[in-house]
C-alpha positions as CSV (number, residue, x, y, z in Angstrom):
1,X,19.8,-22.8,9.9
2,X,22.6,-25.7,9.2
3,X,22.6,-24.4,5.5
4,X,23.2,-20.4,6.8
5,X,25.9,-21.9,9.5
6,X,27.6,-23.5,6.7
7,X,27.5,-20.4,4.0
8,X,29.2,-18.3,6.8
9,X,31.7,-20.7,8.1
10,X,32.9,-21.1,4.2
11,X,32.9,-17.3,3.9
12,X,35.4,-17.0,6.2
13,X,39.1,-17.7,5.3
14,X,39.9,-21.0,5.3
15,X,43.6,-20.8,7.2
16,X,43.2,-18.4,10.3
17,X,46.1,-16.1,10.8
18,X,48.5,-16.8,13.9
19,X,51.3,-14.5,15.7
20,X,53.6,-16.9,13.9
21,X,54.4,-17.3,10.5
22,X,53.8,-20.5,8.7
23,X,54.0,-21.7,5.5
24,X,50.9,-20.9,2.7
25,X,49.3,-23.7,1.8
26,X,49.1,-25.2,-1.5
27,X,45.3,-26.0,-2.8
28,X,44.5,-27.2,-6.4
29,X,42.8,-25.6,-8.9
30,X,40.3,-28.0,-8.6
31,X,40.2,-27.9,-4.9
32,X,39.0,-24.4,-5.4
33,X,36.5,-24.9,-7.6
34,X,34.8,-27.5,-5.8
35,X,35.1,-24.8,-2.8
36,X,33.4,-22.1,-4.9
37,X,31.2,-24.7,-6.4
38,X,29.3,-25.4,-2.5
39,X,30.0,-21.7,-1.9
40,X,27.3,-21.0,-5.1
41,X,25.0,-24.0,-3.8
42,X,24.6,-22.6,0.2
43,X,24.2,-18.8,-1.2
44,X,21.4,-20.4,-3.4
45,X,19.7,-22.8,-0.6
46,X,20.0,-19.3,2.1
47,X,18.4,-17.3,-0.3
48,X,15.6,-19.6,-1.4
49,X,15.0,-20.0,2.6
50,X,15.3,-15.9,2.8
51,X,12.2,-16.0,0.0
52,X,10.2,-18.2,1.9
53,X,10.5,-16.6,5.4
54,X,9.7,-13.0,3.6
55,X,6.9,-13.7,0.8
56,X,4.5,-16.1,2.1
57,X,3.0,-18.2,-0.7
58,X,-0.7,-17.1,0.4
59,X,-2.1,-14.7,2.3
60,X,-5.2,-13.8,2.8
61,X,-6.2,-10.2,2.3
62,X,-9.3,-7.8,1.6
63,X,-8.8,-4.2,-0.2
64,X,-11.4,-1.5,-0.6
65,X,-11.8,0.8,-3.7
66,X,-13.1,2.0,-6.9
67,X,-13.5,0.0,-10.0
68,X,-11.5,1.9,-12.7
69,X,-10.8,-0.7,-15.3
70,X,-12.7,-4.4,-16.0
71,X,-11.3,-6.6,-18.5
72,X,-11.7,-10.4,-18.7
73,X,-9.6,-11.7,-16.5
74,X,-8.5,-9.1,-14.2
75,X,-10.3,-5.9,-12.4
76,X,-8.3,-2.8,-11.6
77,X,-9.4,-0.7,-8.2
78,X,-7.9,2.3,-7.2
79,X,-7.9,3.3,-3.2
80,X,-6.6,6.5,-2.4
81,X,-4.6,7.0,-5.4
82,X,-3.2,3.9,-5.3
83,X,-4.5,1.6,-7.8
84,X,-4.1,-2.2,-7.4
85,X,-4.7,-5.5,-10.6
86,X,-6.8,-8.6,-9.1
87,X,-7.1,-11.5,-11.5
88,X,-10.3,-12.9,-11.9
89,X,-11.8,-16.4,-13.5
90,X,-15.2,-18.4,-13.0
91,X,-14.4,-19.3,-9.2
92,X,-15.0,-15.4,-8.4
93,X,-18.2,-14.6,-6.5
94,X,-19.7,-11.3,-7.0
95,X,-22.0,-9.7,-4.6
96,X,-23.8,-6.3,-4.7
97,X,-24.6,-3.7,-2.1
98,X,-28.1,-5.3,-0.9
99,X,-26.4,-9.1,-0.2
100,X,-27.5,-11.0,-3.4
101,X,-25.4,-12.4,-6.1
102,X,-24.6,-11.1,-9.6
103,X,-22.5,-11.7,-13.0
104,X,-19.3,-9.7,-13.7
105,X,-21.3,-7.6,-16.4
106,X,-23.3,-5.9,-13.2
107,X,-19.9,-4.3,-12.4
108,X,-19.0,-1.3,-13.8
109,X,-16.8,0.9,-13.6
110,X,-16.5,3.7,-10.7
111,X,-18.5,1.6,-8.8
112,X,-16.8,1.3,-5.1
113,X,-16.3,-2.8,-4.5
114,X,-14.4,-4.8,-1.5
115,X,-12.3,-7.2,-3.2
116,X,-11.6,-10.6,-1.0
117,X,-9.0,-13.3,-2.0
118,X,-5.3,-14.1,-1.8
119,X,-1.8,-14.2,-3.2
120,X,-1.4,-16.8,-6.1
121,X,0.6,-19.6,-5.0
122,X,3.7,-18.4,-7.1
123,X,3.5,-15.0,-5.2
124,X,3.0,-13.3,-8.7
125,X,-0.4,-11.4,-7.7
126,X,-3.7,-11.2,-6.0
127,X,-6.7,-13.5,-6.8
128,X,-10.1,-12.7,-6.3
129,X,-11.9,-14.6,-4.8
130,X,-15.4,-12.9,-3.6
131,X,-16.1,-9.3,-5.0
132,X,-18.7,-7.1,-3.2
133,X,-20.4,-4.1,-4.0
134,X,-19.8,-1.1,-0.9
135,X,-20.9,2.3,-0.3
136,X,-17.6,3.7,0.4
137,X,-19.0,6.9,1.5
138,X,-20.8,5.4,4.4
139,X,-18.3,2.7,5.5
140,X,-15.6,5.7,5.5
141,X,-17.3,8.8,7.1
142,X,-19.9,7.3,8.7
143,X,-18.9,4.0,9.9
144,X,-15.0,2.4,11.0
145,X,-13.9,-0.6,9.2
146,X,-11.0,-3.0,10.5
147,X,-9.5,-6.3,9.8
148,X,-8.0,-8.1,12.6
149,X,-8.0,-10.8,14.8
150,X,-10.5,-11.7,17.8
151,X,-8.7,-12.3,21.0
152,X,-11.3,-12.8,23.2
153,X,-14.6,-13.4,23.6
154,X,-16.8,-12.6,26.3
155,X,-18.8,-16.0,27.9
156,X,-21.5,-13.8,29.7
157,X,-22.1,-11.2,27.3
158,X,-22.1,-10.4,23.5
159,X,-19.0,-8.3,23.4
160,X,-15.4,-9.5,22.0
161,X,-12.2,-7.7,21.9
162,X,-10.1,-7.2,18.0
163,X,-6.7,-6.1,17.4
164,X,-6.3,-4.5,14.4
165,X,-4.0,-6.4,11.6
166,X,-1.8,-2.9,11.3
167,X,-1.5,-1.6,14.8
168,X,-1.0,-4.3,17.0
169,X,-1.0,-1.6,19.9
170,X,-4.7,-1.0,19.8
171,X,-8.0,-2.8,20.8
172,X,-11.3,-2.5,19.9
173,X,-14.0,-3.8,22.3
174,X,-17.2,-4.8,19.7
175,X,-20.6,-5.1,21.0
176,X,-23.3,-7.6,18.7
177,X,-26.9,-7.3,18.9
178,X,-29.7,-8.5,16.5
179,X,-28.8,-6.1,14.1
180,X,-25.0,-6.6,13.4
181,X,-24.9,-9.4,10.1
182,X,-22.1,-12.2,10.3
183,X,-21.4,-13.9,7.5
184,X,-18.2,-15.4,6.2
185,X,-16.0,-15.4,3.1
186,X,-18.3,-17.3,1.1
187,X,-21.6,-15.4,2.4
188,X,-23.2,-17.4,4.2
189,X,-24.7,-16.1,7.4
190,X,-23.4,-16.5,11.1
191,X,-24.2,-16.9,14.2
192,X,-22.3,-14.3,17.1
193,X,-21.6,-18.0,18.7
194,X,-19.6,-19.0,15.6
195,X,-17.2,-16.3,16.2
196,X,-14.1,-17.2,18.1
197,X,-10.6,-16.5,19.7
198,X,-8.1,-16.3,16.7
199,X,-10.6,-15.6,13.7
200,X,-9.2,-13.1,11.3
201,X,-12.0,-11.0,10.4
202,X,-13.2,-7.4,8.7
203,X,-15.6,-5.4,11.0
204,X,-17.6,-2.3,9.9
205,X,-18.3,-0.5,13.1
206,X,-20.0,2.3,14.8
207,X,-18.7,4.1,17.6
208,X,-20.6,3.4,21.3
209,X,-21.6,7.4,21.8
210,X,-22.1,5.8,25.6
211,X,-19.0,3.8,26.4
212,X,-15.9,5.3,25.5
213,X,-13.7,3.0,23.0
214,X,-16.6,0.6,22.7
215,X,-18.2,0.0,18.9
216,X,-21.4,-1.5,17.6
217,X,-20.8,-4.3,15.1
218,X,-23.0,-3.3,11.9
219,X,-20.9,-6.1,9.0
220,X,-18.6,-8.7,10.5
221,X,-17.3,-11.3,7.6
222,X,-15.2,-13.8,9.2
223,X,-12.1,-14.4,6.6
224,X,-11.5,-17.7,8.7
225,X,-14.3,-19.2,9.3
226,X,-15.0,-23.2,8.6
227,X,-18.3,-24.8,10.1
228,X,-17.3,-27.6,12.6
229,X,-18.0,-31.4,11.3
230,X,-21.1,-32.9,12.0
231,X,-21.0,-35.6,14.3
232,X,-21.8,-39.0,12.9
233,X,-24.6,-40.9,14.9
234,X,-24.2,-43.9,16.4
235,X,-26.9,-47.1,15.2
């Protein structure tokens, strides 16, 4: 904030006009480039800060689509029309559609995946991080899928409420039962109890036909999950 107060105080002219004349000023050459000089330096520091504010250096993310191209060190989907490049290396965890895990040769292409990472650390794409084999067909025309955040979790009954990541106006009340699988980024099961207020998650859901705006969990893979530490026992 001192560094965008500065830029715009300097931007302004330096000798405020009055109702009465006075004599110009006289400033040295090298007065003036020492005044443009800091006038480069705080345009630099605001933008740098601009950067930071508007591309986070990670963020986590989850897309759905169909494998169209596989090379060695990237995958291309496309969703919609819209295709998208993830890079991939050794520290990528594939997954197919019956929950066990495989090499990169068991993907192919026009298979329909779920690709889970982030943005590189230099904002200069998406790394994969965990790629998992979907029917598309069923999560889309069968089923609901959102990512979003819990915001509360009921204490007397297994039902939480999620806004949605892209429409903060809207609430989905998501009922659990023995069926629904948790598991987290890295796929390792859950328990409902694991699941709390302010985890980012993606839900597959099917709509309650008996309570109106009410869903049944079927997937829920918790994007933020980390297991608490063990407590150390005492001698």
């Amino acid at each position: 904030m001192l560094w965008l107060i500065l830029f715009l105080t300097l931007a302004r002219p330096i000798f405020a006009q009055t109702d009465m004349p006075s004599p110009t000023p006289t400033i040295s050459p090298s007065a003036n480039d020492e005044i443009q000089k800091l006038r480069e330096v705080v345009s630099q520091k605001v933008a740098e800060k601009l950067r930071q504010i508007t591309n986070p250096a990670s963020t986590k993310k989850a897309f759905i689509g169909k494998v169209i191209q596989i090379d060695a060190n990237s995958m291309t989907v496309d969703s919609q029309g819209n295709s998208r490049t993830f890079s991939i290396n050794t520290d990528t965890v594939y997954i197919d559609i019956k929950g066990n895990k495989i090499k990169l040769t068991n993907i192919k292409v026009g298979q329909d995946i779920l690709v889970m990472g982030s943005n590189n650390s230099d904002n200069t794409g998406f790394a994969a991080k965990r790629i998992i084999i979907v029917d598309v067909a069923t999560i889309f025309y069968k089923r609901t899928v959102v990512v979003g955040k819990i915001v509360d979790v009921s204490r007397t009954s297994a039902i939480f409420s999620l806004i949605p990541i892209k429409n903060k106006n809207d609430l989905f009340q998501i009922k659990t039962d023995d069926k629904s699988v948790i598991f987290d980024s890295h796929h390792q099961k859950l328990k409902v109890t694991d699941l709390k207020s302010g985890q980012k998650i993606i839900a597959v859901l099917k709509p309650d036909p008996k309570i109106s705006k009410t869903y049944n969990a079927i997937n829920l893979i918790d994007l933020d999950y980390s297991p608490s530490p063990t407590p150390t026992k005492k001698p």
